[in-house]
N, CA, C and O atoms as CSV, one atom per row, in Angstrom:
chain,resi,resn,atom,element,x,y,z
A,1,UNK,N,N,38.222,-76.910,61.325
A,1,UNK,CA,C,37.924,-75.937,60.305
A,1,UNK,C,C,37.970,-76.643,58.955
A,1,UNK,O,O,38.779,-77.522,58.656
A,2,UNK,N,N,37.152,-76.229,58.295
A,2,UNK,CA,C,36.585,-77.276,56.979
A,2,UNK,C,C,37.745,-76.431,55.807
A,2,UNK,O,O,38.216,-75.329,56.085
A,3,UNK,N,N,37.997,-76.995,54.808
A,3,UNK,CA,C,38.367,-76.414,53.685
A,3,UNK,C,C,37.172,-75.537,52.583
A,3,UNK,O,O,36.092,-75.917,53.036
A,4,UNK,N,N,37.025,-75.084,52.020
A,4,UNK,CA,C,36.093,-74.368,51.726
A,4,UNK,C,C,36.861,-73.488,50.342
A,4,UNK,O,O,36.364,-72.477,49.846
A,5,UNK,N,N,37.833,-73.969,49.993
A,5,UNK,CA,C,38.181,-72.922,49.097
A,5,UNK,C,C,38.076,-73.956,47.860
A,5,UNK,O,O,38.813,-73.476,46.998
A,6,UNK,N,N,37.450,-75.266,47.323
A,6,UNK,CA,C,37.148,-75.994,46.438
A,6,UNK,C,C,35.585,-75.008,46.389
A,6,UNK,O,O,35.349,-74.602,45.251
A,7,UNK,N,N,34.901,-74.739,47.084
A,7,UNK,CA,C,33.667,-74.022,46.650
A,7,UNK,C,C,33.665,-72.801,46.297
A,7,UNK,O,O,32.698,-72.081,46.545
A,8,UNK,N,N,35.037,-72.242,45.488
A,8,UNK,CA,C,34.997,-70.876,45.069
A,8,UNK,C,C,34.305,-70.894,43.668
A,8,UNK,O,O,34.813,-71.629,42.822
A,9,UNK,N,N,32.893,-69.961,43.238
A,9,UNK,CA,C,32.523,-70.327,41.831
A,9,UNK,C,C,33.736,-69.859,41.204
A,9,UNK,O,O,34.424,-68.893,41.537
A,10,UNK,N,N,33.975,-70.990,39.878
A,10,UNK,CA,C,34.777,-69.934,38.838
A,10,UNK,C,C,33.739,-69.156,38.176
A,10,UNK,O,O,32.509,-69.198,38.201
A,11,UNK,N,N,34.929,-68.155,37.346
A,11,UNK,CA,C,34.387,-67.505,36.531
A,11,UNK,C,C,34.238,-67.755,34.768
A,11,UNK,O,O,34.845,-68.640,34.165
A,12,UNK,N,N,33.538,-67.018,34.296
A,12,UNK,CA,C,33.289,-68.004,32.965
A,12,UNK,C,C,34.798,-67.000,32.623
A,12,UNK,O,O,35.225,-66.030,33.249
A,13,UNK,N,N,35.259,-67.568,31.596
A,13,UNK,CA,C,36.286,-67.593,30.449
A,13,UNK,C,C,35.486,-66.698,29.084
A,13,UNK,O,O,35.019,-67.015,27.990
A,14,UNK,N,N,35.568,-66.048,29.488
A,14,UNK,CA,C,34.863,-65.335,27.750
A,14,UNK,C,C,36.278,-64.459,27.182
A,14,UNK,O,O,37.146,-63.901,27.852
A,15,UNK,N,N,36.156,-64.561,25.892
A,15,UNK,CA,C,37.506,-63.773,24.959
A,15,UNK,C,C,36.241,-62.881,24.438
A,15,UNK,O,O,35.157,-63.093,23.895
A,16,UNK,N,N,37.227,-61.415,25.060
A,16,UNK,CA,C,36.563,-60.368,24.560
A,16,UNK,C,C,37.567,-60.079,22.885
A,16,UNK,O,O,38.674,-60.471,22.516
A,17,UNK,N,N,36.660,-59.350,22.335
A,17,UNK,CA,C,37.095,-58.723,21.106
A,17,UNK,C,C,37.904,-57.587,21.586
A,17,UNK,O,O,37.742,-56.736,22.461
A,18,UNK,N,N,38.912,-57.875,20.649
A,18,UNK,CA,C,40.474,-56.560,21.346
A,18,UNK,C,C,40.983,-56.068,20.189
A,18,UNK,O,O,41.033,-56.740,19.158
A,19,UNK,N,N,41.316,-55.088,20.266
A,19,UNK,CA,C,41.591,-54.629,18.697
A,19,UNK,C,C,43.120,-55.373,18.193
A,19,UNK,O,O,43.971,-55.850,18.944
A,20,UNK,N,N,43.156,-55.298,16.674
A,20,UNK,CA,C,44.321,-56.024,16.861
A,20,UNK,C,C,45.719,-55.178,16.769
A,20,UNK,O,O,45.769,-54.004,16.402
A,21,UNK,N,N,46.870,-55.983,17.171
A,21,UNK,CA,C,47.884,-55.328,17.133
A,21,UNK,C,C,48.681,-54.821,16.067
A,21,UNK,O,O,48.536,-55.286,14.936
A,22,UNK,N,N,49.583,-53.836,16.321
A,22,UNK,CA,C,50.168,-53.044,15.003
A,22,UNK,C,C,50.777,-54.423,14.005
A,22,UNK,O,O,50.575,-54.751,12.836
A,23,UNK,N,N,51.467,-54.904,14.936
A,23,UNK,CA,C,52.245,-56.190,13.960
A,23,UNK,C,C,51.363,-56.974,13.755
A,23,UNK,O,O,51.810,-57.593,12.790
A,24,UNK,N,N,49.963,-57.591,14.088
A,24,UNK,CA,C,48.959,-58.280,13.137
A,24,UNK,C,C,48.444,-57.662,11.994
A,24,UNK,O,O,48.180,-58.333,10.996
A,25,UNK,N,N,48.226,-56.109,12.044
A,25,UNK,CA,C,47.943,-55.469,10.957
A,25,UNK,C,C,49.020,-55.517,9.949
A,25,UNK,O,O,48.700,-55.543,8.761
A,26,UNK,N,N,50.681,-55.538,10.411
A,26,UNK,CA,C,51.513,-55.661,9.563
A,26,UNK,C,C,51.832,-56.917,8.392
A,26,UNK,O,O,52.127,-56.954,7.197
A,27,UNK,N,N,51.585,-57.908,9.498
A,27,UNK,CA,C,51.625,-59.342,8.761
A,27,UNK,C,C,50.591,-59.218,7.844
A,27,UNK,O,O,50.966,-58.927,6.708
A,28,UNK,N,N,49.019,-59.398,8.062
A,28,UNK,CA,C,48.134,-59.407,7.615
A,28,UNK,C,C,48.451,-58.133,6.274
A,28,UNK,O,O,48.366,-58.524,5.110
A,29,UNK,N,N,48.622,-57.417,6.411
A,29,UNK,CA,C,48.614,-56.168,4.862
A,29,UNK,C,C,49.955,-57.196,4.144
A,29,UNK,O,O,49.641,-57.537,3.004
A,30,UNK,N,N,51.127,-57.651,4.512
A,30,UNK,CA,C,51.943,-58.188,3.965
A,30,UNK,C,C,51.285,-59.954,2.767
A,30,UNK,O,O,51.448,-60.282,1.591
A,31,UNK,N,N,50.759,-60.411,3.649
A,31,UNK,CA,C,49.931,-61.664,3.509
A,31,UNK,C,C,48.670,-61.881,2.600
A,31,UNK,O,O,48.125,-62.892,2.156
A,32,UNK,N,N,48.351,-60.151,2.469
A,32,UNK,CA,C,46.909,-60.028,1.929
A,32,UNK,C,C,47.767,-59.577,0.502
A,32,UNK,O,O,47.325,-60.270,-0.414
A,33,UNK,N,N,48.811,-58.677,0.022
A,33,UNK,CA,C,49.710,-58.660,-0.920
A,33,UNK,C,C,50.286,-59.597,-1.674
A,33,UNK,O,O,50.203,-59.723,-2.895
A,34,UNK,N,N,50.925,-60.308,-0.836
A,34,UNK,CA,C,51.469,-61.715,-1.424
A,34,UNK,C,C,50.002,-62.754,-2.051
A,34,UNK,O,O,50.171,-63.462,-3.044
A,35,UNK,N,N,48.938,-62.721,-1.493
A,35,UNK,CA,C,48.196,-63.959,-1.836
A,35,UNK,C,C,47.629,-63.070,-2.895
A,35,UNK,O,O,47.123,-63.804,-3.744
A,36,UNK,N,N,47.478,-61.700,-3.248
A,36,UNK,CA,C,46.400,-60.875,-4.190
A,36,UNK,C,C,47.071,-61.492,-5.892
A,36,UNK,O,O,46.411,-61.407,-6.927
A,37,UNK,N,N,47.865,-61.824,-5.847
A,37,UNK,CA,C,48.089,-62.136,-7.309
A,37,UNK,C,C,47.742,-63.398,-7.687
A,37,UNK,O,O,46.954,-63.624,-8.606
A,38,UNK,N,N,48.345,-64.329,-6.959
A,38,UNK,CA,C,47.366,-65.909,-6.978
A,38,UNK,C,C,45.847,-65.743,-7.294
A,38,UNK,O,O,45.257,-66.202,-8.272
A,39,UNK,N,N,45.285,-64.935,-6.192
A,39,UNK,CA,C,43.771,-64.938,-6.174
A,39,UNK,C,C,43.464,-64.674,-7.418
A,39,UNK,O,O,42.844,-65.475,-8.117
A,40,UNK,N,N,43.981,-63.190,-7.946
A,40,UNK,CA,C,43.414,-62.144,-8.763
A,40,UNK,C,C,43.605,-63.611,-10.262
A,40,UNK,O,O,42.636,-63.867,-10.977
A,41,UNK,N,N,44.761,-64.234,-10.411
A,41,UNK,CA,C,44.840,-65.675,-11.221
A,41,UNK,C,C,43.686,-66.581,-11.233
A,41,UNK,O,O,42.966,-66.900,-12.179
A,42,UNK,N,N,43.648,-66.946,-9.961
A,42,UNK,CA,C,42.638,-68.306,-9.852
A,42,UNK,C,C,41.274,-67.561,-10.262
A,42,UNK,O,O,40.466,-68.171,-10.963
A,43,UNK,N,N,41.048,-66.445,-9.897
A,43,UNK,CA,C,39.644,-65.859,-10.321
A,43,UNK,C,C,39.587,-65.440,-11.829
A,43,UNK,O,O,38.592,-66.120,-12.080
A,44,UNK,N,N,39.765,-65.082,-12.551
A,44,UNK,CA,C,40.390,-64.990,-13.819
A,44,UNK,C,C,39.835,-66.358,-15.015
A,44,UNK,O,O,39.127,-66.452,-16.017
A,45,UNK,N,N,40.900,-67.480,-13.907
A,45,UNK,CA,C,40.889,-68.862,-14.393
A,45,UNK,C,C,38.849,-69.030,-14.285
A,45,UNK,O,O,38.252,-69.160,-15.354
A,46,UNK,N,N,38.169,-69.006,-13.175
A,46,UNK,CA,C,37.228,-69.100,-12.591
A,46,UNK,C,C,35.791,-68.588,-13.960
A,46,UNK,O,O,34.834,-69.075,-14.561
A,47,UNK,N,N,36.502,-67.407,-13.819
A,47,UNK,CA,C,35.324,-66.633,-15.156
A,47,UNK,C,C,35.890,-66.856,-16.250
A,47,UNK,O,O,35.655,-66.053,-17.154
A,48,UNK,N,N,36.524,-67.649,-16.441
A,48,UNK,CA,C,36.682,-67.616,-18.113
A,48,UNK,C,C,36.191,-68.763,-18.090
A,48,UNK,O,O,35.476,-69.090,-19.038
A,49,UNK,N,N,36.427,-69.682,-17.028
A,49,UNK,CA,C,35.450,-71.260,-17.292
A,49,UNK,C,C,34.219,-70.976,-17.458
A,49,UNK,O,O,33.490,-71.214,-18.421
A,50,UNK,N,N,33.946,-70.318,-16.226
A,50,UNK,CA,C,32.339,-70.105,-15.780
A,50,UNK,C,C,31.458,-69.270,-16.999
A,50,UNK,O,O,30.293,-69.485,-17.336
A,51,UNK,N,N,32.531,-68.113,-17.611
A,51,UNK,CA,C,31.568,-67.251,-18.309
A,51,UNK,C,C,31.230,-66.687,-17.706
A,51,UNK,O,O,30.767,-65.741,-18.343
A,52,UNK,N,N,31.038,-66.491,-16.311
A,52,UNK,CA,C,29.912,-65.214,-15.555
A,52,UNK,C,C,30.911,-64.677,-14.517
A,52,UNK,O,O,31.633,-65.454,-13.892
A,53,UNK,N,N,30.949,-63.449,-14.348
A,53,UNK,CA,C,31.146,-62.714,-13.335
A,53,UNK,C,C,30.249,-63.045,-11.509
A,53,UNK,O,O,30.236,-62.266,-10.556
A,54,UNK,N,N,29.822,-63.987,-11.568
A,54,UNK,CA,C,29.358,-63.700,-10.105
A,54,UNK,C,C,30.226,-64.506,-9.140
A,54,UNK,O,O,30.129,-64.627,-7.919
A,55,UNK,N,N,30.734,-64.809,-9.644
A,55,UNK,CA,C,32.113,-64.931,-8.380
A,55,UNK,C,C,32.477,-64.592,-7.611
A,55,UNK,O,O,31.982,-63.478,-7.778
A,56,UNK,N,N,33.190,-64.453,-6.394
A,56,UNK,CA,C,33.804,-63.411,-5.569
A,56,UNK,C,C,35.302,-63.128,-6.174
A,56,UNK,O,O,36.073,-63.984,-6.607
A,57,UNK,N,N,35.506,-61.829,-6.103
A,57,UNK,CA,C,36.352,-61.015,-7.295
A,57,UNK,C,C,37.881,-61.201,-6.088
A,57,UNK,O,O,37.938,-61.617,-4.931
A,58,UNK,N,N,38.533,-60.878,-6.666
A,58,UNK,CA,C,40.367,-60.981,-6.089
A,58,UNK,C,C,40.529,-60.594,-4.943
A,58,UNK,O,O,41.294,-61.258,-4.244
A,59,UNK,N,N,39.886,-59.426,-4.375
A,59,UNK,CA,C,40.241,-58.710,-3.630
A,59,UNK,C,C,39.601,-59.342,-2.462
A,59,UNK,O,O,40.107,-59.222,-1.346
A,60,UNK,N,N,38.560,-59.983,-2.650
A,60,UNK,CA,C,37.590,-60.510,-1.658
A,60,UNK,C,C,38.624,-61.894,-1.373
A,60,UNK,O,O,39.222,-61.872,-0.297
A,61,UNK,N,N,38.819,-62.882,-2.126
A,61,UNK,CA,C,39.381,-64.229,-2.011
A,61,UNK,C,C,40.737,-63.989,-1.664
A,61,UNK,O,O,41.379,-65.037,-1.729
A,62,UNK,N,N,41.652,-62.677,-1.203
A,62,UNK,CA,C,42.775,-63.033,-1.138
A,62,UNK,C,C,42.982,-62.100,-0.173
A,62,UNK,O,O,44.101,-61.882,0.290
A,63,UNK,N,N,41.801,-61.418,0.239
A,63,UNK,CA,C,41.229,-60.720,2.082
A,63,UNK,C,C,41.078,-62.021,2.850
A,63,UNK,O,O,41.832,-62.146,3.815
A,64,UNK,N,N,40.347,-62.878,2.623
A,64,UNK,CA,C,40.009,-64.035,2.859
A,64,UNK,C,C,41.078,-65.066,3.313
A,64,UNK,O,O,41.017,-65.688,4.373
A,65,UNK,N,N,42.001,-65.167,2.449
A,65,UNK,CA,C,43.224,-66.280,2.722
A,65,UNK,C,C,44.199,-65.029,3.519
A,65,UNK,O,O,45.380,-65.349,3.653
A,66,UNK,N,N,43.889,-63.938,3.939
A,66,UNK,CA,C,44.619,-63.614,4.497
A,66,UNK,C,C,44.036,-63.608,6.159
A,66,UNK,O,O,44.742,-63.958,7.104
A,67,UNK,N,N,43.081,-63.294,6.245
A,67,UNK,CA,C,42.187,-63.710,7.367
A,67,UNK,C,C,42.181,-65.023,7.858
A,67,UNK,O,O,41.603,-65.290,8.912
A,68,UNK,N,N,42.743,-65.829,7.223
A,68,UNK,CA,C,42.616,-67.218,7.641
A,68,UNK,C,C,44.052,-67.726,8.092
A,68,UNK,O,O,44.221,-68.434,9.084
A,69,UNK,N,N,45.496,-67.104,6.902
A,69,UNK,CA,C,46.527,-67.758,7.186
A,69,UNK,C,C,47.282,-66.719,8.710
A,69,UNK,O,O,47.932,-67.194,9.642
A,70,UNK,N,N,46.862,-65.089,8.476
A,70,UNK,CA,C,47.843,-64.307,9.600
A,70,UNK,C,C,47.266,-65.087,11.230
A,70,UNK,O,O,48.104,-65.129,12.130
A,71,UNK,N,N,46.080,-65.569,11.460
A,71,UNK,CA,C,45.942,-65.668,13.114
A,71,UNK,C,C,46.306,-67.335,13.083
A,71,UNK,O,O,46.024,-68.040,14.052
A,72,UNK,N,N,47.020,-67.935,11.759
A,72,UNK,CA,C,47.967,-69.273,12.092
A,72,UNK,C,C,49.371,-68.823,12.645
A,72,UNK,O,O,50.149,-69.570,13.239
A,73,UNK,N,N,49.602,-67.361,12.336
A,73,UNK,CA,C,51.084,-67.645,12.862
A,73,UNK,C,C,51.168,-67.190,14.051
A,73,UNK,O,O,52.097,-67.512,14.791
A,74,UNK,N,N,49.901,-66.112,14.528
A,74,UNK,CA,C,49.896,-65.685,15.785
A,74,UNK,C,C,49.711,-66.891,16.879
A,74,UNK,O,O,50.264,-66.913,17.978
A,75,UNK,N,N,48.993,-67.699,16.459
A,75,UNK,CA,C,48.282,-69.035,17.187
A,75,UNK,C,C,49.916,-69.600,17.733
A,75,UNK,O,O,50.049,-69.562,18.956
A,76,UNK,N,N,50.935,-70.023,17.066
A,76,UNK,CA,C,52.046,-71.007,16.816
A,76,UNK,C,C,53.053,-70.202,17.888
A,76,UNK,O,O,54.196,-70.614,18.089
């Protein structure tokens, strides 16, 4: 009798989209707070060099660093 269980296909690996959890929403609103004053600074700094408003405004750049730093701590 042959072995036969090396010819099982796998299956693909796909990561479905899952909503996220209460405590990612927690970190993340905490994270998006803490970085909003830096941002709302560095942007500030940004248009007074630049002179122009077309920047991306505080709220956007410090959604952003929060989107980027909360799924480092989930990752760890």
């Amino acid at each position: 009798m042959s072995d036969q269980s090396i010819d099982i296909p796998m299956q693909a690996e796909t990561r479905s989209a899952k909503k996220p959890t209460t405590e990612f929403q927690i970190y993340f609103g905490i994270i998006f707070l803490a970085t909003l004053p830096l941002a709302t600074l560095t942007w500030a700094l940004s248009v007074i060099r630049s002179g122009s408003l077309s920047q991306r405004g505080p709220i956007a750049r410090a959604w952003s660093q929060a989107r980027i730093i909360t799924p480092m701590i989930f990752s760890a």
